[in-house]
C-alpha positions as CSV (number, residue, x, y, z in Angstrom):
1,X,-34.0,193.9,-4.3
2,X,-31.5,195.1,-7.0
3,X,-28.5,194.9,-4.4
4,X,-29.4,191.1,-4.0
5,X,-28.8,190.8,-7.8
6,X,-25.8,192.5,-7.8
7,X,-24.5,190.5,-5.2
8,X,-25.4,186.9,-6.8
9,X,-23.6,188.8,-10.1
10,X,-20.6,189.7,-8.1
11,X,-20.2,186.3,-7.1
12,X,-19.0,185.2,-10.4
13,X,-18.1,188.8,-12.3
14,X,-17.3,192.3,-10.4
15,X,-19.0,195.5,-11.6
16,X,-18.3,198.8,-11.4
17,X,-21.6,201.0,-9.7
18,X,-22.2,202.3,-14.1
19,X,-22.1,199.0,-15.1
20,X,-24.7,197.6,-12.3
21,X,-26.9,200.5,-13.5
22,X,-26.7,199.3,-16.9
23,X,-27.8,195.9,-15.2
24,X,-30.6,196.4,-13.2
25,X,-32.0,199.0,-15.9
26,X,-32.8,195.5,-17.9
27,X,-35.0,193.5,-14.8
28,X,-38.5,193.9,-14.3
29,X,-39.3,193.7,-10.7
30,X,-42.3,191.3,-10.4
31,X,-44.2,189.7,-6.9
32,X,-46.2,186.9,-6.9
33,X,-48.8,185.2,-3.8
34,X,-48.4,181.8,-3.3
35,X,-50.3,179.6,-5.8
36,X,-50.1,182.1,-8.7
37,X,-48.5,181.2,-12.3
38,X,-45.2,182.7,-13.3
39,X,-45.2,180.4,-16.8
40,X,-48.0,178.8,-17.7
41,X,-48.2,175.4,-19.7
42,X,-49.6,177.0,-23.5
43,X,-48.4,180.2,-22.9
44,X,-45.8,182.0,-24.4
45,X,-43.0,182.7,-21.7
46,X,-41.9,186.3,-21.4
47,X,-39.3,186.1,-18.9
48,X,-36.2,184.5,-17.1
49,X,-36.6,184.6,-13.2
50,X,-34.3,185.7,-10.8
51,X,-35.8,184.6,-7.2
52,X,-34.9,187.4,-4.6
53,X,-37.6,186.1,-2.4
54,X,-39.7,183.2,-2.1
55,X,-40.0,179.2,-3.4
56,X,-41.1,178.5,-7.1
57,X,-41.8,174.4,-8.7
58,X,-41.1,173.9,-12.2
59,X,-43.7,171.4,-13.4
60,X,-44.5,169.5,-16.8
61,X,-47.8,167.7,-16.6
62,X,-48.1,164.3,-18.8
63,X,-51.2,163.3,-20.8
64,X,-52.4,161.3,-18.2
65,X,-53.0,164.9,-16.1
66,X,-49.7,163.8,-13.9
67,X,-47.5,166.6,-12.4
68,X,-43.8,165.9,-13.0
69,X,-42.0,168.4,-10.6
70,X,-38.7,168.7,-13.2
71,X,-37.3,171.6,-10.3
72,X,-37.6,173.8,-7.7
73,X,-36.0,177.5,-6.9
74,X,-35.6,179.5,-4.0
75,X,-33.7,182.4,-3.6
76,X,-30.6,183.2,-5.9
77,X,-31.7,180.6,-8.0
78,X,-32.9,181.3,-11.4
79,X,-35.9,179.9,-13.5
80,X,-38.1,179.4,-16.4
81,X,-39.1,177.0,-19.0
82,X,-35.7,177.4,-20.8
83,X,-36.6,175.9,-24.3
84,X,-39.7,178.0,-24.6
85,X,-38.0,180.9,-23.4
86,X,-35.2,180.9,-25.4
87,X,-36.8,179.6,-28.5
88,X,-39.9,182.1,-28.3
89,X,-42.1,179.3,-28.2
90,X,-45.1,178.0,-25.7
91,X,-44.2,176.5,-22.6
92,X,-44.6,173.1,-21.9
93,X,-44.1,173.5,-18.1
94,X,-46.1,175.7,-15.5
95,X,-43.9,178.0,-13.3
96,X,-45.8,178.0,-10.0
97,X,-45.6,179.7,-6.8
98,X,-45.1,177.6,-3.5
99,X,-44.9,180.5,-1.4
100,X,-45.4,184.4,-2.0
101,X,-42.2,185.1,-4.1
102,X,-40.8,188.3,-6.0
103,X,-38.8,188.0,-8.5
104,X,-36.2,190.0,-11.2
105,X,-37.8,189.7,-14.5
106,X,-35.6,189.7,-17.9
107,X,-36.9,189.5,-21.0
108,X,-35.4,187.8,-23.8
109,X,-34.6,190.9,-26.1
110,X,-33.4,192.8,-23.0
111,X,-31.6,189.5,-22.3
112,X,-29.9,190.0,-25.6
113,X,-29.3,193.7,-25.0
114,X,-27.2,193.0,-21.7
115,X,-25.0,190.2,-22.7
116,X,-24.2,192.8,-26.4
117,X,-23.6,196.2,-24.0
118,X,-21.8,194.2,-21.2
119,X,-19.2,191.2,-21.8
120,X,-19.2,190.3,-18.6
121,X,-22.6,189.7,-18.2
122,X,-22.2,187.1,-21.2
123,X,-19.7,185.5,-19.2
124,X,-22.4,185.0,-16.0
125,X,-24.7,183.9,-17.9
126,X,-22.5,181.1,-19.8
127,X,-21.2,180.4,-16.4
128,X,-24.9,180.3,-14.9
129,X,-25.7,177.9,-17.8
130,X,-22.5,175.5,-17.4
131,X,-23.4,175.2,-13.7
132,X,-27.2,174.2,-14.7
133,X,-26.1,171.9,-17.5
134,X,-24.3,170.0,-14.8
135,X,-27.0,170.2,-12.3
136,X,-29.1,168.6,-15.2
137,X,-26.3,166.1,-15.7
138,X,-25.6,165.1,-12.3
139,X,-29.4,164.9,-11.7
140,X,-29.9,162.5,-14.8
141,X,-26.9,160.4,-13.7
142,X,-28.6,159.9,-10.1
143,X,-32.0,158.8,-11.3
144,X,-30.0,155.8,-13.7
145,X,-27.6,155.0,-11.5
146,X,-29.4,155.5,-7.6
147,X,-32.3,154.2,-5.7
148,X,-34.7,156.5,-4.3
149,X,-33.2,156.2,-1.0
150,X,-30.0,156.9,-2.8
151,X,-31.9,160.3,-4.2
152,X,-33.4,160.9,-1.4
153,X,-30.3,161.1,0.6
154,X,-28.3,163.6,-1.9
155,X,-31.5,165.5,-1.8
156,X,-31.1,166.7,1.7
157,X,-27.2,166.5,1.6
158,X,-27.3,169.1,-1.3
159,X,-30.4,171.5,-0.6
160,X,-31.4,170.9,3.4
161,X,-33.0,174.4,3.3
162,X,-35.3,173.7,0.8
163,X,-36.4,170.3,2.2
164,X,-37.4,172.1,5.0
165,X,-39.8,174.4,3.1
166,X,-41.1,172.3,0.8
167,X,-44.2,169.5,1.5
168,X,-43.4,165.5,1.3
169,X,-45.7,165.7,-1.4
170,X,-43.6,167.9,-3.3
171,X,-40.6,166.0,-2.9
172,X,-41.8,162.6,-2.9
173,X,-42.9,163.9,-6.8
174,X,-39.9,165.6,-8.0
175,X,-38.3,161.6,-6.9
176,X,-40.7,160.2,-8.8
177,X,-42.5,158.2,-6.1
178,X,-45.5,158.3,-3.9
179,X,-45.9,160.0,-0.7
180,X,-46.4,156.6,1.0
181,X,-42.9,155.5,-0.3
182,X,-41.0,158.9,0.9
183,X,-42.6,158.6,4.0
184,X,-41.0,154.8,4.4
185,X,-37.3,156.4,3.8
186,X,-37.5,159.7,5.8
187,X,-36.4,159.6,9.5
């Protein structure tokens, strides 16, 4: 599990077999079964994710009891309710488990501890956090600027494997349509 960490590291910065040790000596090593909360809306949120295994939703749920699927992660992708996390404050969105996942766990102080003993690992993790901020970006531009079809379309250009894990009801919600409406545009 560790090894597929260091490799989604090394992709970015190389370590030396100490400083991996230093690493990994940081991440919990969680599993979860399908259905089961990693973050929980009112709770406060513990950790940052990495997915070794497994399919995760990201989901902020409106007054009206709406689900708003904000993202989804699979493996080498990493999660959590950011603001909560990194603010020490209650989540606002539900981490939830589409299929049976495990996970590398990192705790905000430990967090703290690896980027202050390791410089590179501060440099992954700004580099991890440019590359979100421009998934967020790109993601934003696309819903003011594209129709669903549009959205639809880059969806399954830029992720095929996870359209074919996840349920038209998943992905008709993170588009911000209906099921019906999805169903219209698929092939």
């Amino acid at each position: 599990m560790h090894q597929k960490l260091r490799e989604h590291i090394e992709k970015i910065v190389p370590l030396t077999d100490d400083e991996f040790k230093f690493v990994s000596s940081h991440f919990t090593t969680k599993k979860f079964r399908k259905h089961q909360f990693l973050v929980q809306e009112g709770e406060p949120v513990k950790y940052h994710h990495f997915v070794v295994s497994g399919l995760l939703k990201l989901v902020y749920t409106d007054d009206n009891s709406r689900e708003h699927i904000v993202s989804f992660a699979m493996e080498d992708w990493w999660e959590s309710d950011f603001y909560a996390y990194y603010t020490q404050t209650k989540a606002t969105m539900s981490l939830v488990c589409l299929e049976d996942t495990e996970v590398l766990c990192l705790s905000l102080e430990d967090y703290r501890k690896l980027c202050d003993g390791l410089q590179k690992m501060e440099r992954f993790f700004l580099e991890k956090a440019n590359f979100g901020f421009l998934g967020a970006q790109r993601r934003i531009i696309s819903w003011l600027t594209s129709n669903v079809k549009e959205r639809y379309e880059q969806l399954i250009r830029q992720y095929p494997a996870l359209i074919q894990r996840v349920p038209k009801s998943l992905i008709a919600a993170y588009l911000g349509v209906s099921r019906e409406t999805l169903s219209r545009l698929s092939p």
